[in-house]
C-alpha positions in Angstrom: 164.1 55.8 111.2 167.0 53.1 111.7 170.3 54.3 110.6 173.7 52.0 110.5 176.8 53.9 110.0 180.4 51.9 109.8 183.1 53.5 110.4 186.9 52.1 110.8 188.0 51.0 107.5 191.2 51.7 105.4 194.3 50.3 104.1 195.9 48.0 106.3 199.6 45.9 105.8 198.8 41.8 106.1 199.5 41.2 109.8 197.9 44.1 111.0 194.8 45.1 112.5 191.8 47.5 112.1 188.4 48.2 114.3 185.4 48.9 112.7 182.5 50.3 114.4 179.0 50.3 113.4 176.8 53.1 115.2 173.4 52.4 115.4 169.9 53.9 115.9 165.8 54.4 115.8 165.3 51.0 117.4 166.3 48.0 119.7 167.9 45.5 118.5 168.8 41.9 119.0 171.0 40.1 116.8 173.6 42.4 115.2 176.6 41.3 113.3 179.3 41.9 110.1 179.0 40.5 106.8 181.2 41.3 103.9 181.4 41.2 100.6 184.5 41.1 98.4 184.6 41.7 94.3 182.6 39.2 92.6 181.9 37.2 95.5 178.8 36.7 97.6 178.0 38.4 100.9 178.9 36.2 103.8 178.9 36.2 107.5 181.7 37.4 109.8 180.4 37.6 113.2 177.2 38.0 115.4 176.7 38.8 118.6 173.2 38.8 120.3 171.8 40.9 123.1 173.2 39.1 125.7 176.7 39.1 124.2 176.7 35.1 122.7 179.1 35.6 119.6 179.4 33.5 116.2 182.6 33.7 114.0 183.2 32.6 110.7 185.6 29.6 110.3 188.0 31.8 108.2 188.0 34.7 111.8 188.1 32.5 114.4 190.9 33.7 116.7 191.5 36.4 114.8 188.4 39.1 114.9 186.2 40.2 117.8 182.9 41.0 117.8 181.6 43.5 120.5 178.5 45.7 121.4 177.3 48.3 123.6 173.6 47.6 124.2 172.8 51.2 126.1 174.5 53.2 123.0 173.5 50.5 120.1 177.3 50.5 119.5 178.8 47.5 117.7 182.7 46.7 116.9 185.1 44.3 114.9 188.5 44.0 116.3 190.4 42.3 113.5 193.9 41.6 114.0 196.3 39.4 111.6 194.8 40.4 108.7 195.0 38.9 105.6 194.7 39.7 101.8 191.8 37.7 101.8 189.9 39.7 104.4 189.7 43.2 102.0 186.2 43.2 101.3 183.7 45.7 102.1 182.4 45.2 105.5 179.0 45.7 106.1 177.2 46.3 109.7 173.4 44.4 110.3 170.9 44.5 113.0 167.4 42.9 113.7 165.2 44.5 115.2 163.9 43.7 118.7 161.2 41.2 118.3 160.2 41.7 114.8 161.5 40.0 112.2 162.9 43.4 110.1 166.3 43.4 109.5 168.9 46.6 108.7 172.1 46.6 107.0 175.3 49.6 107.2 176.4 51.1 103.7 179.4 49.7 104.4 183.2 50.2 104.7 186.2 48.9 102.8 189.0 47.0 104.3 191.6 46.9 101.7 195.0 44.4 103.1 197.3 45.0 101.1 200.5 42.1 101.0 
């Protein structure tokens, strides 16, 4: 059975930073990244990171947030530093798995930035 769990949110000043961390298990997986999804607004991308460590950002993270795995402990992070109001949301872990096309997503954890 594939599990997600986040972990790493909270309540943050503007400026500052968080790491989140998304723990996963039951499977291999390729693609994995962070999506969020603030109030009354749409899920959207953050970051991925494939296998082999090639990374996508977001416009609105670039330079800003880090995405990060550990392949031999299914680990994932988000370093995000200079927060901003705009990136309280409730951030949410997904993985593919390995060679299928089935696809896993976190419960979730809130970043709340407060101004």
């Amino acid at each position: 059975q594939v599990q997600l769990v986040e972990s790493g949110g909270g309540l943050v000043q503007a400026g500052g930073s968080l790491r989140l961390s998304c723990a996963a298990s039951g499977s291999i997986f390729g693609i994995m990244g962070w999506y969020r999804q603030a109030p009354e607004k749409q899920r959207e991308l953050v970051a991925t990171i494939t296998r082999g460590g090639s990374t996508n950002y977001a416009d609105s993270v670039k330079g800003r947030f880090t995405i990060s795995r550990d392949n031999a402990n299914n680990t994932m992070w988000l370093q995000m530093n200079s927060l901003k109001p705009e990136d309280a949301a409730v951030y949410y872990c997904n993985a593919n798995a390995w060679g299928s096309s089935n696809t896993y997503w976190g419960k979730g954890t809130l970043v709340t930035v407060s101004s």
